[in-house]
Biotite code that builds the C-alpha atoms (Angstrom):
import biotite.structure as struc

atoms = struc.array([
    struc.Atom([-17.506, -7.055, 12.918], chain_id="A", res_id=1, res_name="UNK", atom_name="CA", element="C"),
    struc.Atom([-18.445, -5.450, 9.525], chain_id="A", res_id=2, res_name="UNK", atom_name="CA", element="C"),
    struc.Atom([-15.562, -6.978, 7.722], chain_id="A", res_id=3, res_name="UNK", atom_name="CA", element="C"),
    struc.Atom([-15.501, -10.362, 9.585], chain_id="A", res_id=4, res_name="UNK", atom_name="CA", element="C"),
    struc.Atom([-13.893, -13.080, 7.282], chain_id="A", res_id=5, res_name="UNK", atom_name="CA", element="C"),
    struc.Atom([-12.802, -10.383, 5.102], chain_id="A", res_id=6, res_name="UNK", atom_name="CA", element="C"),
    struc.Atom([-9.224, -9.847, 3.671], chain_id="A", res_id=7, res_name="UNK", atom_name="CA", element="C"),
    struc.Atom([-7.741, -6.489, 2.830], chain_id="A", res_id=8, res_name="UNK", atom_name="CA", element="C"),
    struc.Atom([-4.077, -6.266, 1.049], chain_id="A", res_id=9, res_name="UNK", atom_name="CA", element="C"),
    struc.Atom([-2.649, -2.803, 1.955], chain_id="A", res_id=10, res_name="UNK", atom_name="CA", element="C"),
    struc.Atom([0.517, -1.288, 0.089], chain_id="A", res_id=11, res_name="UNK", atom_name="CA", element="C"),
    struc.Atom([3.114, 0.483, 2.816], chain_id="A", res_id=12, res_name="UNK", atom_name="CA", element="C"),
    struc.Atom([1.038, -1.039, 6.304], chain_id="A", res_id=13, res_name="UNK", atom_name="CA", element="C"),
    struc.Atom([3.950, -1.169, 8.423], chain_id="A", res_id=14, res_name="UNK", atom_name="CA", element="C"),
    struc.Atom([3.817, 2.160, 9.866], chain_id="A", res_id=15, res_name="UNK", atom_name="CA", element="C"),
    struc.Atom([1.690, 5.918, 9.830], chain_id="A", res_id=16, res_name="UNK", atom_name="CA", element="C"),
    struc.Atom([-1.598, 5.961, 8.114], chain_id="A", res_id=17, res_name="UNK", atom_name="CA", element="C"),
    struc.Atom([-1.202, 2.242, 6.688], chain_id="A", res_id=18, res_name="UNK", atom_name="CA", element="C"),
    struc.Atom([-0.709, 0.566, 9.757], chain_id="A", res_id=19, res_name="UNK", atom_name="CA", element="C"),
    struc.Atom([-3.902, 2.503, 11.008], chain_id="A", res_id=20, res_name="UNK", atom_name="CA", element="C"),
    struc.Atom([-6.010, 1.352, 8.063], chain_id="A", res_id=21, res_name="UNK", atom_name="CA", element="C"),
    struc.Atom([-4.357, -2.569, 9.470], chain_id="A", res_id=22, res_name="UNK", atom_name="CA", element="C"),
    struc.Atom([-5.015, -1.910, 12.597], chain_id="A", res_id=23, res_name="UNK", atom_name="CA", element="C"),
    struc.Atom([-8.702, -0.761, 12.121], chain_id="A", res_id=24, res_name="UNK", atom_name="CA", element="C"),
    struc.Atom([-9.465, -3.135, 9.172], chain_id="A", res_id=25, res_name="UNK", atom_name="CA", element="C"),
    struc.Atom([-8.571, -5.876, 11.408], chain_id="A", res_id=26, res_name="UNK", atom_name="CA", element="C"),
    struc.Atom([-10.475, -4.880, 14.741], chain_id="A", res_id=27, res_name="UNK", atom_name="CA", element="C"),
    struc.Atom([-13.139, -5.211, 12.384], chain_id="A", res_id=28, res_name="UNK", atom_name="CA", element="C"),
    struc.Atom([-12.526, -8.595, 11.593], chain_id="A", res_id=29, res_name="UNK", atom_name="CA", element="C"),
    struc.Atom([-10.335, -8.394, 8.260], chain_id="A", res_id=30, res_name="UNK", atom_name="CA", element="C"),
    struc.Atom([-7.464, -10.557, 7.398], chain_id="A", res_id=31, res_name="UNK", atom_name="CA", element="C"),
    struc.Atom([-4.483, -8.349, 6.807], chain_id="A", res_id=32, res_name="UNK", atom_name="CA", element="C"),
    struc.Atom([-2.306, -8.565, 3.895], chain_id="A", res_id=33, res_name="UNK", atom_name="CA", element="C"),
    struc.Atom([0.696, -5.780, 4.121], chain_id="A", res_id=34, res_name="UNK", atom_name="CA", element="C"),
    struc.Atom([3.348, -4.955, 2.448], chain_id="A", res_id=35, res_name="UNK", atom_name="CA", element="C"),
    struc.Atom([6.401, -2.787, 3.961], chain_id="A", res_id=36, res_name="UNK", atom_name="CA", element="C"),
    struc.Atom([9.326, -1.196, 2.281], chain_id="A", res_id=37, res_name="UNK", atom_name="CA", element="C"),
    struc.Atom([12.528, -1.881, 4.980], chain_id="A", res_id=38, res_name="UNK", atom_name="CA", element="C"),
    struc.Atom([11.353, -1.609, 8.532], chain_id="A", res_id=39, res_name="UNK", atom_name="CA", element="C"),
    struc.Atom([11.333, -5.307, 9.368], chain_id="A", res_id=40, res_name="UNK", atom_name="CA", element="C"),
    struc.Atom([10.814, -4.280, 13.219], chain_id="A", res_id=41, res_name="UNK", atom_name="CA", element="C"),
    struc.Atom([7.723, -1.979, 12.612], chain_id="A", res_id=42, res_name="UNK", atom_name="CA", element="C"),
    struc.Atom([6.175, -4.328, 10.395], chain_id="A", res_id=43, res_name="UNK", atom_name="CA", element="C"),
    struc.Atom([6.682, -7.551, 13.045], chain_id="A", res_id=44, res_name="UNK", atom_name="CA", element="C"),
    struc.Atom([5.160, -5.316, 15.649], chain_id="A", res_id=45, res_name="UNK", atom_name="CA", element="C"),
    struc.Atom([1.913, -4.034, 13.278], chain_id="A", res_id=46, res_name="UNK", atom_name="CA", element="C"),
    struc.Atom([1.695, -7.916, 12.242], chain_id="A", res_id=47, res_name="UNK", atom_name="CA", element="C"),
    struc.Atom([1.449, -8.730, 16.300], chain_id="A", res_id=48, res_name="UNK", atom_name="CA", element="C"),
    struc.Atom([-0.991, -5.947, 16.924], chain_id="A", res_id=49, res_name="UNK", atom_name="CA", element="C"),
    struc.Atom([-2.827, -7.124, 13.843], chain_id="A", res_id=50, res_name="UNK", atom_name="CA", element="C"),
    struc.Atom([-3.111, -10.833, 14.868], chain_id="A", res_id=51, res_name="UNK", atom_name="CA", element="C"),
    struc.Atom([-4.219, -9.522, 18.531], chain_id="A", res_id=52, res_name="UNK", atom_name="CA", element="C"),
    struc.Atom([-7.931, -9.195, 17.334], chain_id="A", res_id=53, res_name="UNK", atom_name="CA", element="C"),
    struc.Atom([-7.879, -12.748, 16.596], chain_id="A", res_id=54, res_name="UNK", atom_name="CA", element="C"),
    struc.Atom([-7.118, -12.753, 12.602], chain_id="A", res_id=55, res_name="UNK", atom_name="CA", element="C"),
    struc.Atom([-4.686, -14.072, 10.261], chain_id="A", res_id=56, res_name="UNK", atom_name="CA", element="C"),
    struc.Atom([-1.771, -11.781, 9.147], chain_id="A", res_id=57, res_name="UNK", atom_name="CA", element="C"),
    struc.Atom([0.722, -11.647, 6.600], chain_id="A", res_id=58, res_name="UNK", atom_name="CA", element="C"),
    struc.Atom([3.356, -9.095, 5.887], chain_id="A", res_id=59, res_name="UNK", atom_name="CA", element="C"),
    struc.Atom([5.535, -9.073, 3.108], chain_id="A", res_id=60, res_name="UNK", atom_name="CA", element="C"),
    struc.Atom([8.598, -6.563, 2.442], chain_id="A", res_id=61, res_name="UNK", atom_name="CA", element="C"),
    struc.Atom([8.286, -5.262, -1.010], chain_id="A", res_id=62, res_name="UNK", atom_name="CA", element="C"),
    struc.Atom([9.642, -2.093, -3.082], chain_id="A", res_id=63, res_name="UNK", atom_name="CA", element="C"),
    struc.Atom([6.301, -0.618, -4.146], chain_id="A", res_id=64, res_name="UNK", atom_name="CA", element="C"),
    struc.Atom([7.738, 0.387, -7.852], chain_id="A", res_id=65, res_name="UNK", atom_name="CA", element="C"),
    struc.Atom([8.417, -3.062, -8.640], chain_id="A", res_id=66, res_name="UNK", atom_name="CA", element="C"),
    struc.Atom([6.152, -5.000, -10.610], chain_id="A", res_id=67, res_name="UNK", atom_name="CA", element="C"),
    struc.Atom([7.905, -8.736, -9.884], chain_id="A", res_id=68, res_name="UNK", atom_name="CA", element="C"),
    struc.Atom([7.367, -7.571, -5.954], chain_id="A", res_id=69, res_name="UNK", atom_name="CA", element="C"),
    struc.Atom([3.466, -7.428, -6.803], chain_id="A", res_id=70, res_name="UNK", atom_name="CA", element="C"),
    struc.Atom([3.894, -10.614, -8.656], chain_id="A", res_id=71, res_name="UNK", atom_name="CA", element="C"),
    struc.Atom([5.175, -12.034, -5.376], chain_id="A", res_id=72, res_name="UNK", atom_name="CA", element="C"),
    struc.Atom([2.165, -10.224, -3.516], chain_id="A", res_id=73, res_name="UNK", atom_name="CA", element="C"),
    struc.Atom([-0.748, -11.459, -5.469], chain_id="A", res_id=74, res_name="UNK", atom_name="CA", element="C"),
    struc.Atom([0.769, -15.124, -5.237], chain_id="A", res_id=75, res_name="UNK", atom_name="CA", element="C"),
    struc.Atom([0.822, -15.628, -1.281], chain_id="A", res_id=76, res_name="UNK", atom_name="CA", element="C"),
    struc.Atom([-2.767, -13.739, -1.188], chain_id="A", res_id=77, res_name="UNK", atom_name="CA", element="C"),
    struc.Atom([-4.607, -16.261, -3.685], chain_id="A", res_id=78, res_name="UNK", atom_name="CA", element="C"),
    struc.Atom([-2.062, -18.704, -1.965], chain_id="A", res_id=79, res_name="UNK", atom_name="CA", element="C"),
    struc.Atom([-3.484, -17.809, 1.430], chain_id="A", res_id=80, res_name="UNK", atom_name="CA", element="C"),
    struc.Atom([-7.300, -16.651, 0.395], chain_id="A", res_id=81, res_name="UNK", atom_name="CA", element="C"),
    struc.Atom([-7.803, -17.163, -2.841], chain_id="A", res_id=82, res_name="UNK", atom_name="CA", element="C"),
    struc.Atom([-9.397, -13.112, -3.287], chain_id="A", res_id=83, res_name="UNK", atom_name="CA", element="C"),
    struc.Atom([-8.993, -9.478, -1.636], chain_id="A", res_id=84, res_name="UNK", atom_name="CA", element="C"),
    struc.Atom([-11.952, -8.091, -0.797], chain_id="A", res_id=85, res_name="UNK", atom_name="CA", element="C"),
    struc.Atom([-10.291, -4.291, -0.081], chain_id="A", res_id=86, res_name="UNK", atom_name="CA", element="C"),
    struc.Atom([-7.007, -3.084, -2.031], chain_id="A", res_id=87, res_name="UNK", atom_name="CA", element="C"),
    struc.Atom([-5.511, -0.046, -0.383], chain_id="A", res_id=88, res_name="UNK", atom_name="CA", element="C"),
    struc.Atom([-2.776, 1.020, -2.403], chain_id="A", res_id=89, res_name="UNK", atom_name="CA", element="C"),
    struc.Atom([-1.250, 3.661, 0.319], chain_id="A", res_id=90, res_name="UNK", atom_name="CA", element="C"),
    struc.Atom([2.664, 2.701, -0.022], chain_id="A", res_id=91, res_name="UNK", atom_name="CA", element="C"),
    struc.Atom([4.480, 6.240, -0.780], chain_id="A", res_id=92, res_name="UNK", atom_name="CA", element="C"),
    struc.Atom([7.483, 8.278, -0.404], chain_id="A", res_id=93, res_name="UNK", atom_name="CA", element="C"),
    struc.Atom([8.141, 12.149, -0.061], chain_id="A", res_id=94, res_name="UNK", atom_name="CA", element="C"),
    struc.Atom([11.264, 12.159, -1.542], chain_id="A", res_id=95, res_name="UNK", atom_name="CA", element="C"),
    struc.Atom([13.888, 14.853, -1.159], chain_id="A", res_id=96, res_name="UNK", atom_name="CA", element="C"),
    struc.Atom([12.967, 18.454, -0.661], chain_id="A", res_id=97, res_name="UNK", atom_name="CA", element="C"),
    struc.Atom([14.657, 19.733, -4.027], chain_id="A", res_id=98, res_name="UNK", atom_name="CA", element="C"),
    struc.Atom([13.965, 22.219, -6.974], chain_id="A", res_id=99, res_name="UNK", atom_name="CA", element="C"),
    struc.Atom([13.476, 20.722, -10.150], chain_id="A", res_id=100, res_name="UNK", atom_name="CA", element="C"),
    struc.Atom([16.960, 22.393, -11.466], chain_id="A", res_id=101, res_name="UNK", atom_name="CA", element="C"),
    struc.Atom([18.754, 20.593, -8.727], chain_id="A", res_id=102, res_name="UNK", atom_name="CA", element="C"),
    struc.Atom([16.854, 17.336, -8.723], chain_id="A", res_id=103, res_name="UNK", atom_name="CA", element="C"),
    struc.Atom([18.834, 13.865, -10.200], chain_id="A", res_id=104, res_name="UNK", atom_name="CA", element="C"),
    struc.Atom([16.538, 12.393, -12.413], chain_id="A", res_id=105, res_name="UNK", atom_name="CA", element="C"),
    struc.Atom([17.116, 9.001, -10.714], chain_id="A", res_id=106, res_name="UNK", atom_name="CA", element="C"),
    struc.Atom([15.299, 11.005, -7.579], chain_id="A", res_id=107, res_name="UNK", atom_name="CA", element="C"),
    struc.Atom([12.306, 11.788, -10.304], chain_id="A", res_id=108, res_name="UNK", atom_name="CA", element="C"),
    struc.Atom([12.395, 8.399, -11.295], chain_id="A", res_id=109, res_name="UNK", atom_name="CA", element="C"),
    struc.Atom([12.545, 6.645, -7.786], chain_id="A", res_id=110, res_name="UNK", atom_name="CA", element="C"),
    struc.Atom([9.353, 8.703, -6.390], chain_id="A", res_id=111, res_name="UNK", atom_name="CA", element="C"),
    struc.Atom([7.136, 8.171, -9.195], chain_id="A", res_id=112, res_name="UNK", atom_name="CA", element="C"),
    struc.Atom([7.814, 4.472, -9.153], chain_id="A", res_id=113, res_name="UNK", atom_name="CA", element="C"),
    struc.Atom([6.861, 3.897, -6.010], chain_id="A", res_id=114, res_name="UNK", atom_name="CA", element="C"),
    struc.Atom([3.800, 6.246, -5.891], chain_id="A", res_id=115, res_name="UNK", atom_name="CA", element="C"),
    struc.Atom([2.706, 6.645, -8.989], chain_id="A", res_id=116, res_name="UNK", atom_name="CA", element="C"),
    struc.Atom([3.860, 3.580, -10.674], chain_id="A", res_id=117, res_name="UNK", atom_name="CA", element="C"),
    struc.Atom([3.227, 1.427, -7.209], chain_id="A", res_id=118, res_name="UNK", atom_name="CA", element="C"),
    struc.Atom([-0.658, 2.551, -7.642], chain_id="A", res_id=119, res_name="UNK", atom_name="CA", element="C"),
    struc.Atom([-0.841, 1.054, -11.473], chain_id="A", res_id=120, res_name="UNK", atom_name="CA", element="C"),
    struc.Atom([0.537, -2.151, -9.875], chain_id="A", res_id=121, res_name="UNK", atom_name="CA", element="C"),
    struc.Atom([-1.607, -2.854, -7.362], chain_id="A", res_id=122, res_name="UNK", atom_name="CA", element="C"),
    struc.Atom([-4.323, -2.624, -9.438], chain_id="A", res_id=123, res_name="UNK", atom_name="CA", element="C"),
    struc.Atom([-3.161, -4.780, -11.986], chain_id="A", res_id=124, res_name="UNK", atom_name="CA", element="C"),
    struc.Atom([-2.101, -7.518, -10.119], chain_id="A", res_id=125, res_name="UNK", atom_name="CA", element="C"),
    struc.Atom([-4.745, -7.148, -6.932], chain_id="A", res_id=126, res_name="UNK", atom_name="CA", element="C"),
    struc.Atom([-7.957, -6.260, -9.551], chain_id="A", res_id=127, res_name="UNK", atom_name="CA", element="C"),
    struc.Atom([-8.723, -10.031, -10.091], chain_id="A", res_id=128, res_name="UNK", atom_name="CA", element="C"),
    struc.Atom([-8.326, -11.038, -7.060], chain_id="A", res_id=129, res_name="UNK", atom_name="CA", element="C"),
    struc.Atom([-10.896, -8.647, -6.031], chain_id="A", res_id=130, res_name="UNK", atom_name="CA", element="C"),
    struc.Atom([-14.142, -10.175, -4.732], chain_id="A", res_id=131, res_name="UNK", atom_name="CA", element="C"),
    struc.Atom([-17.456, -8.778, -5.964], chain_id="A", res_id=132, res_name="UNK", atom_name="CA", element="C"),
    struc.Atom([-19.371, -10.385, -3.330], chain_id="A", res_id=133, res_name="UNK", atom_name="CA", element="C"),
    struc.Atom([-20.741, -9.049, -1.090], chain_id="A", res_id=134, res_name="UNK", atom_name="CA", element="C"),
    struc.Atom([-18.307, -6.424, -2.582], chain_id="A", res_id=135, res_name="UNK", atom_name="CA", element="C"),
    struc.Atom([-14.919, -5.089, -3.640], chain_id="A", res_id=136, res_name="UNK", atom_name="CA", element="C"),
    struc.Atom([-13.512, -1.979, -3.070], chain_id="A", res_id=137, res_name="UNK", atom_name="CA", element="C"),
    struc.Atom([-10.517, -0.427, -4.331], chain_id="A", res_id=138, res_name="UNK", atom_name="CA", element="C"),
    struc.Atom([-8.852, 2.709, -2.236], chain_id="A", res_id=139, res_name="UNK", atom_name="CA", element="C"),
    struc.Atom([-5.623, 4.673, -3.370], chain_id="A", res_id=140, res_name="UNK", atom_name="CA", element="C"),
    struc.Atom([-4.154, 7.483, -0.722], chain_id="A", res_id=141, res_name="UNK", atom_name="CA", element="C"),
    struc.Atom([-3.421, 10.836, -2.805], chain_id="A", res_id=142, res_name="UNK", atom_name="CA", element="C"),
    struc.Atom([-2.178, 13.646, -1.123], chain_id="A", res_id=143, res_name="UNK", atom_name="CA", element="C"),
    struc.Atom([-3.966, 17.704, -0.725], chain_id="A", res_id=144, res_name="UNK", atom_name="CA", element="C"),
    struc.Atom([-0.556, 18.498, -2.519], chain_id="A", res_id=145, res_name="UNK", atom_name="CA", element="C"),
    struc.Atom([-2.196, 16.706, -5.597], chain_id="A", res_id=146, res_name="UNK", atom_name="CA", element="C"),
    struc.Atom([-3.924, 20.168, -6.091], chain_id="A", res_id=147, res_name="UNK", atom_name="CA", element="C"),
    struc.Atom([-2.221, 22.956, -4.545], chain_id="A", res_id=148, res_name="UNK", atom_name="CA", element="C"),
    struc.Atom([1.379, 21.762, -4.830], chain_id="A", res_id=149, res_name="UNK", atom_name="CA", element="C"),
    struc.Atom([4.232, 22.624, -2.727], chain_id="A", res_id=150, res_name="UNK", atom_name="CA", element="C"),
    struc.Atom([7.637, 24.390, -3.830], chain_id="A", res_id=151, res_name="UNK", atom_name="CA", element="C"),
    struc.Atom([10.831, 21.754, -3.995], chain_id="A", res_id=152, res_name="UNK", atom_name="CA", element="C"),
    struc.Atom([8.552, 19.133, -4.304], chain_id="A", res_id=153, res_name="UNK", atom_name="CA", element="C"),
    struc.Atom([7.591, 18.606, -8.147], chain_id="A", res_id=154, res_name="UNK", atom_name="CA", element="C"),
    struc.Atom([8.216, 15.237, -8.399], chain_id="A", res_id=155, res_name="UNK", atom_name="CA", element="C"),
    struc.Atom([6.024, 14.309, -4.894], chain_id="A", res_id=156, res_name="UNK", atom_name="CA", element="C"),
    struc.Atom([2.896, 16.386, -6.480], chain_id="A", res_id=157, res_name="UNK", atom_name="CA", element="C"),
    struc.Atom([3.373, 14.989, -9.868], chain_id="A", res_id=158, res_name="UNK", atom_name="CA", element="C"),
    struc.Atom([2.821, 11.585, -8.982], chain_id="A", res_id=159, res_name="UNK", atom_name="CA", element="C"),
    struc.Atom([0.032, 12.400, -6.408], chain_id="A", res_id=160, res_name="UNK", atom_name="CA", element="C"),
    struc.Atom([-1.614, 14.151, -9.053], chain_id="A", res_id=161, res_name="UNK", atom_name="CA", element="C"),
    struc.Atom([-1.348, 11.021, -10.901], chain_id="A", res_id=162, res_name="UNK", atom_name="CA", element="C"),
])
């Protein structure tokens, strides 16, 4: 159990590479903090398969652009444990497959909020809750498409890059 009695908060661990990072976090013996975007059902199952290896649970729906969300966050996790020992800010979206001519601005806006600006909120509100004993560590997902972009998605790569 190399993170027995740990806790780990993780941004978007309902579902794909999130719900992994849960579900491998807590077969080594970490508490689970999550937070999910909409999918009440996938996150209720990922809780369940989180709490199978015999640790405590919490997941919490959130919109990963919002900083009174994070506010909410960081309250139930000193509530519950008082610090975080791993932050994984992985919440993201791909947004809509659009040239930059063609794409609303709200589009622009509602992508880098959530995974640009989602990043910059985590660590704000999750960095002093961050144990440094035995150690803290800090994680945030990027994407390859950070460096070699992709065509219709600008606003996806910018905030990757970010």
């Amino acid at each position: 159990m190399l993170l027995d009695n740990r806790t780990a908060f993780i941004t978007g661990g309902s579902r794909g590479i999130g719900k992994g990072i849960c579900l491998a976090y807590a077969r080594e013996g970490a508490h689970i903090l999550f937070s999910y975007a909409s999918n009440q059902n996938a996150a209720e199952e990922t809780a369940e398969a989180v709490k199978s290896f015999g640790v405590k649970c919490f997941a919490v729906q959130a919109d990963a652009g919002k900083e009174q969300d994070f506010v909410r966050m960081r309250d139930l996790a000193r509530s519950e444990s008082g610090k975080i020992n791993i932050l994984v800010a992985n919440a993201g979206t791909i947004g809509q497959e659009l040239p930059v001519k063609d794409m609303p601005a709200e589009e622009w806006d509602h992508l880098i909020s959530v995974d640009l600006r989602g990043v910059f909120l985590a660590a704000k509100y999750f960095i002093p809750l961050t144990a440094t004993e035995p150690v803290g560590k800090i994680i945030n997902i990027t994407s390859e498409l950070s460096k070699k972009g992709r065509a219709n998605y600008a606003h996806y790569c910018a905030a990757k890059g970010g």
